[in-house]
Each structure stands twice: as structure tokens, then as C-alpha cells.
N, C-alpha and C positions, 0 to 999 in steps of 0.2 A: 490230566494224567489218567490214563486206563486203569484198571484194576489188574493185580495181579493174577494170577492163571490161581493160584491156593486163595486166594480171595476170590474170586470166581467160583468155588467150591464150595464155602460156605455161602454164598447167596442165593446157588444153588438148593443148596438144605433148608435154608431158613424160606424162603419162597414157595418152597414146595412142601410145606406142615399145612394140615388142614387145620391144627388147631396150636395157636400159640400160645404158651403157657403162661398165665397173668403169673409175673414176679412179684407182685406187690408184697414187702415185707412191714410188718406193724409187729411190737414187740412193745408190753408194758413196762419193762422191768423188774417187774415182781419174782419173785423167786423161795421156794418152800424152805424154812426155815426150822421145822422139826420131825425127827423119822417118826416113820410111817409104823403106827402102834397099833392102831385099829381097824381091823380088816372090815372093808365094805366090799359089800358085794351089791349088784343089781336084781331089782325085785319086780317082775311084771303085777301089775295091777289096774284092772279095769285098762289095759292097752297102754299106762303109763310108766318109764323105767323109775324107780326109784331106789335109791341108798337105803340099805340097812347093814346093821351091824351081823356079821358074823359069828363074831367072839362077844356074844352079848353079856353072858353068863361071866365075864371077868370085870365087867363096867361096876362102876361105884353106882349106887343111886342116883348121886347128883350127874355122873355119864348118864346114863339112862334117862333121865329126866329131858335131860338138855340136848340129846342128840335130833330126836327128832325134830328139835324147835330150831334146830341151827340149821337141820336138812331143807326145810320149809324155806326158814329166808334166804335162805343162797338160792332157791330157786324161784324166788318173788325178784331178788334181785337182776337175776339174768335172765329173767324176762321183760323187767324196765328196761334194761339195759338197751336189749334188743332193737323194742319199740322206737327207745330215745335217739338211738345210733338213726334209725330210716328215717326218723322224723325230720334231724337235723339235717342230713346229707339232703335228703329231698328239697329241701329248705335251700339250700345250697349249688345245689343242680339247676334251680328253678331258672337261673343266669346262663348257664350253658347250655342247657334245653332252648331257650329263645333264641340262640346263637345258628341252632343251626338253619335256621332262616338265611341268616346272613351269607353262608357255607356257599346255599344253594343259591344265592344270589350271584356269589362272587364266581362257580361253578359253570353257572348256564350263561353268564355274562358274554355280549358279545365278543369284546377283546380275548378274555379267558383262553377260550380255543385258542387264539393266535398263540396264547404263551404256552401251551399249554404244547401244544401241538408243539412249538420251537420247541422245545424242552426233547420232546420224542428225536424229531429230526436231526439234533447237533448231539443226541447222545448216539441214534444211528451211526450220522458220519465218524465219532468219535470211535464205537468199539467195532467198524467193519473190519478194521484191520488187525486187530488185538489176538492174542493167542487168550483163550477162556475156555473153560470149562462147559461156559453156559452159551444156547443159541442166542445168537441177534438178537432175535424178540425178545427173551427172557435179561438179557443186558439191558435192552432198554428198558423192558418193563419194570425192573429194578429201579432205574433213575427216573421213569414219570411217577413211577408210586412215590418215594423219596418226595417229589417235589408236591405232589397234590399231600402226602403226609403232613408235610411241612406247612400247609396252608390252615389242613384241618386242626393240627396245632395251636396257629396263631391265632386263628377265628373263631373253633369252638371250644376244646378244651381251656386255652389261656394256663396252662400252667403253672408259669409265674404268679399270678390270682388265685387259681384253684386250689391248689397243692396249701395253702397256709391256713385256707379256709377249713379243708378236709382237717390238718391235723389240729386244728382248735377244734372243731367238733369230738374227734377222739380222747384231745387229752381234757376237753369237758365229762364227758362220759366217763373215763375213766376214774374222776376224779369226783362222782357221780355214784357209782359202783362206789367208791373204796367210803366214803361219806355213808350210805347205806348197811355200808359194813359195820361202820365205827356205830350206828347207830342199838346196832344189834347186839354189840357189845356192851353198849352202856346200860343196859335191860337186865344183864348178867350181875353177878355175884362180884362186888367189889373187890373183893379177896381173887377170886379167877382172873379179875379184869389186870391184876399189879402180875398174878404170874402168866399170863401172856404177855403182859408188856417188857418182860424180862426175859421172858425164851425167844420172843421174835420181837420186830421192829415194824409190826405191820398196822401198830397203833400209831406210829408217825406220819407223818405228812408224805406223801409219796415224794419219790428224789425224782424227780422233772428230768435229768440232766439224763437219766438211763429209760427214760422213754423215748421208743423210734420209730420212726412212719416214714417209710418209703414208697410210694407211689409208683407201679409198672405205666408210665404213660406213653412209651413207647406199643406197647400189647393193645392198647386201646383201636389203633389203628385198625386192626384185624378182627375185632368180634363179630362181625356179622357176615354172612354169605349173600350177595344181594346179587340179582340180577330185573331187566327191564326199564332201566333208566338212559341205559346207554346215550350216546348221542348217536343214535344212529336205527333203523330196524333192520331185522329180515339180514342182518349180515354185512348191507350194505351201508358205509357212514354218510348221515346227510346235513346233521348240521354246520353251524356256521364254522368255517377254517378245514371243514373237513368237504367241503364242497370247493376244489381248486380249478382254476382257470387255467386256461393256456395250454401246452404241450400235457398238461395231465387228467385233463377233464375226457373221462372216458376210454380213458387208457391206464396205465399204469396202478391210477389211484380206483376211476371207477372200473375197470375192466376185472376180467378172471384173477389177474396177481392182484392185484388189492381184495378181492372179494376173499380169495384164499388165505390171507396174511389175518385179516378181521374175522375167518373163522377159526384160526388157530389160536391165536390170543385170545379171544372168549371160550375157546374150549379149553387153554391150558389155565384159565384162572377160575373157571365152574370151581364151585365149590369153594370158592375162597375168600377174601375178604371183599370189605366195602370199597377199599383203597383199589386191590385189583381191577375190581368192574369198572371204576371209573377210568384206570388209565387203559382199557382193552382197544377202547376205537381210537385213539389217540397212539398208541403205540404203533399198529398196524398200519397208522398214516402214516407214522414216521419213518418205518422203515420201507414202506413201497415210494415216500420221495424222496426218500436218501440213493435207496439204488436206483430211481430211475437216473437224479441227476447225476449218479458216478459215473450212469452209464450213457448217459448223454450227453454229457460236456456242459454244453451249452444252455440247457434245460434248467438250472437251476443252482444257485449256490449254497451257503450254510455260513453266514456271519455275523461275527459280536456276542458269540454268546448264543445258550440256551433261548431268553426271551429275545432277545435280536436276531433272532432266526431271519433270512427272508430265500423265500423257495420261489425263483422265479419272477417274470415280471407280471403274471397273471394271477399273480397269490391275492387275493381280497378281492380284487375285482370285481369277479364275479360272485362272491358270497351271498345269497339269498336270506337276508334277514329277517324276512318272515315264515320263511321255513323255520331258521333256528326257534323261533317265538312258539310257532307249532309245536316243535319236539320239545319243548319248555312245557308246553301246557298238558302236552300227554305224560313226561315223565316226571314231573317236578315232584307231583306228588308223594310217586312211590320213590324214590331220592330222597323226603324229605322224612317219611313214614319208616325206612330201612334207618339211614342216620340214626334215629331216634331210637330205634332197638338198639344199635350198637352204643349207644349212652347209659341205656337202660340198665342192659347187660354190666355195663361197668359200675352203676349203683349199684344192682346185686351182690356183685362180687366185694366189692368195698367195703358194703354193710356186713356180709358174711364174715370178711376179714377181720375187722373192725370189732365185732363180734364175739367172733371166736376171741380175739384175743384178750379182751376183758373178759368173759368167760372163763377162761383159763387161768385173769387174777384172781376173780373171784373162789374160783374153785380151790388154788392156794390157799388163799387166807384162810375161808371156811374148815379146809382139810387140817391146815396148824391145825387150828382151835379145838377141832374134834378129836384129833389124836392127843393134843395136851389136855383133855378130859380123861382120859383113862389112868397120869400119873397126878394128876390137880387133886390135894384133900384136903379138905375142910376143916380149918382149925376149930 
């Protein structure tokens, strides 16, 4: 079944963002549990921000004492914090990173094309007749991306794997931080230590149950802008499945409409993700033999399905397998070298997130405890 014409709309939209927005949402749970009594403000020093009191001249001694020492360790701690979060994720990564080996294995594989290429053709035949929003190309470029998405998926990310691994790294760390915290506490004034643990509850055990990691692993798809892997140079497609025999060799597929259809799909997916460039020369096939077979009768059919494609009785035939091995060894590289930034990118951001958001427990707790130094007195 087609998409709808307002579905069409938004594929539209989403297809054409040069940058899509990572959702990944991470939430500790922590949450400040006493008002804000003591005004800090930031303080440039030798290039670095630092907290000081505003309202100093109202602080008890034992405030004054103790602020600067508490400002210290919160910021010893979110910088372990930091360090531990990259170490561990990297640690982690080290399994999806060798993956993408496999990626480009399964990618440049001879059969691939064939499916790959079905995939283009039977989404052709499907939305030529469809009321949309979007052109042909962009219909089907839609559905081969979907489908190479869905491989890069299974093969490198593994989410089912990944995702459990990431959030045991976080709710490590987190509980990492909050451990670091209790430590700095226990160095305190016994007396301080019973009335913090009676205005907040941040000397207890964290509640597990209100920590949450959500993982944008769909956005992963699109972090990188890649071009030069193609199957194909110069515009024109030449490896395996995209080299057809019979009624299309030199016509339709190599002639001016193929060449034309292969310069528009790579110019409308410039600038866009990893996932676009890969289906660029595969889309452009699909739809120069969809229309030639519509418009030839006889030329060609479209059956069983996306991977059950068969276009003609001159499909594979003539496929030059040592061509494909060539365009293999010119672009594997940079395929494998691009891949690997779009991975990168997604530690970045993860750690970042990851991060920030211990950070921002940390900066809770810490915050409690200094504002309940300005009512805290010393019996």
C-alpha cells in the first residue's frame, strides 16, 4: 500500500533537514529539594568560571568555611564524571566500530545490488501511480533509504545489544557521581551531615526506578554527509546489478535518461546523510527500469516483492564482477572511513548527553547543601 498524499508531506520534510535533531533523552531523577538561599554568581579567573557567593557577608563562618570546599568537589567530581562516562562508552563502542566491517561487506556484496536495486524498482513500480506530494525519486529514495537503514541497524548499531549496554554505563556513572558525593559529605560536620539528611533525601540510595535513557537511534542514520563511495563514477552507475543486459544496456539505463535520473538523486541528496549517498545510484536505477519496462511492455516485469525483483530476461547476465571488485577497492575505503565518523558523532553526543546529565545531579545535590549552609547552626 502507497502512502498517503499528507504522508507524503511529511517525508517530504523529514528528507529534506540537513540536520536531524538527536532526540536522545537521559534524565537522572534527581531533583532539588531546598530553595535557593544563596546567591551565586560566576567568577572569571585566570580564564576559568567559578561560583562564588554573592551574599557572603550573611554566611555563618562555618558557611564561609565550607562553601569553597564543597565548590571544589563538585567540580573534581564532574570531571570524573566526564572522563568515566568516554571511557566506558568507548569501551562499548569498541563492538560496533568492528561492525562496520561487516556493513561494508554486506553493502558491496555481489548479490546486495540485486536486492538492493529490487528494493528501488518495486518501490518505482509501486508509487508511479500514486497521488504524493513527493517526486518519484524522492518516493523511492524514501523506501531504499528505509531499507539500507534497516540493515545498518541490524549489522552495526544492534540495538537490542547496544541500548542495555549504554544504559548500564550511565546508571554506573551515575551512581559513581552520587558515591563521590556521599563521600564529601562524610568529611562534614556530623551535626550538618543529620540536617541535610532530614531536609533532603539525597543521602539515600538513588531510586533506580525514576532513572531514564532513551536512546534516538533512529537520528543515527543521518549524522554524516558522505559522498565518493557511490557505486558508480562520473554520474554514470557501474557496478554489479547496475550494469543490465538486454533491452537496457545503453539505452534507458546507460543512455542520457539514466545519466539524468543519477545526476538528480545525487544532487538532491548533497549534503545529506550517509544513508542518502548510499541509496543515490540505486534509486536512479530503479526508476529508469521501472519506466522503461511500463513503457515497453515486454522489457521487463517487477515480481514477489522488493528482493524478488526480476527486471528482464537480461538482468545478471551480463553483470561484470570484476568491475564491481574494482569499484569495491576504489571506494571501500572511504565507505568505511565516512561510516566510522557517523559512529563517532553518535559517541560524542551520547557522552555529551550522558554528561550533562549527571552534571546537572551533581549540581543539585551540591546546590541543596550550600544553600542549607546559610540556615545550618552549630549547636
Amino acid at each position: 500500500m502507497g502512502r498517503s498524499f499528507i504522508d507524503s508531506i511529511f517525508d517530504k520534510i523529514e528528507s529534506n533537514k540537513v540536520i536531524h535533531q538527536d532526540e536522545t533523552k537521559i534524565s537522572s531523577g534527581v531533583q532539588s529539594e531546598v530553595k535557593n538561599t544563596i546567591i551565586l554568581v560566576y567568577k572569571n579567573e585566570g580564564g576559568e568560571l567559578k561560583r562564588v557567593a554573592a551574599d557572603k557577608s550573611s554566611l555563618t563562618e562555618f558557611a564561609e568555611t565550607h562553601l569553597p570546599v564543597l565548590e571544589e568537589k563538585r567540580k573534581e567530581i564532574r570531571e570524573r564524571v566526564r572522563g568515566s562516562i568516554a571511557a566506558d562508552n568507548k569501551e562499548t563502542l569498541k563492538t560496533i566500530y568492528t561492525r562496520i566491517t561487516e556493513y561494508a561487506d554486506w553493502y558491496f556484496a555481489y548479490t546486495t545490488t540485486y536486492k538492493i536495486l529490487g528494493v528501488a524498482i518495486s518501490s518505482a513500480t509501486t508509487h508511479a501511480f500514486e497521488t504524493s506530494f513527493n517526486p518519484l525519486l524522492d518516493a523511492v529514495a524514501l523506501d531504499v533509504e528505509k531499507y539500507l537503514e534497516d540493515h545498518f541497524e541490524k549489522i552495526v548499531l544492534k540495538p537490542e545489544l547496544s541500548d542495555p549496554l549504554f544504559q548500564q554505563n550511565y546508571q554506573k556513572n551515575l551512581k559513581y557521581a552520587h558515591k563521590q558525593y556521599l563521600s564529601v559529605m562524610a568529611n562534614l560536620n556530623s551535626g550538618f551531615q543529620k540536617y541535610v539528611s532530614t531536609n533532603t533525601s539525597h543521602l539515600n540510595n538513588l531510586n533506580e526506578n525514576q532513572i531514564e535513557m532513551e536512546i534516538d537511534w533512529a537520528s543515527q542514520f543521518h549524522k554524516v554527509s558522505m559522498a565518493g563511495y557511490e557505486k558508480g563514477t562520473g554520474g554514470a552507475v557501474v557496478g554489479a546489478a547496475l550494469t543490465i543486459g538486454g533491452a537496457f544496456t545503453g539505452k534507458a539505463i546507460g543512455g542520457a535518461i539514466g545519466k539524468a535520473f543519477v545526476g538528480k538523486v545525487i544532487a538532491s541528496s548533497a549534503g545529506k546523510s550517509l544513508i542518502a549517498k548510499l541509496s543515490a545510484p540505486f534509486v536512479s536505477k530503479g526508476v529508469s527500469v521501472a519506466g522503461s519496462a511500463a513503457a515497453g511492455g515486454s522489457a521487463g516485469t517487477a515480481v514477489g516483492g522488493p528482493v524478488g525483483t526480476v527486471v528482464g530476461a537480461g538482468v545478471g547476465v551480463l553483470v561484470d564482477y570484476a568491475i564491481n571488485e574494482g569499484v569495491e577497492l576504489v571506494n571501500r575505503d572511504t565507505f568505511e572511513q565516512d561510516t566510522r565518523l557517523a559512529i563517532e558523532s553518535f559517541e560524542i553526543e551520547l557522552n555529551n548527553n550522558e554528561s550533562a546529565s549527571i552534571e546537572e545531579a551533581v549540581d543539585i545535590w551540591f546546590n541543596d547543601v550550600i544553600n542549607l549552609l546559610k540556615t545550618f547552626k552549630i549547636e
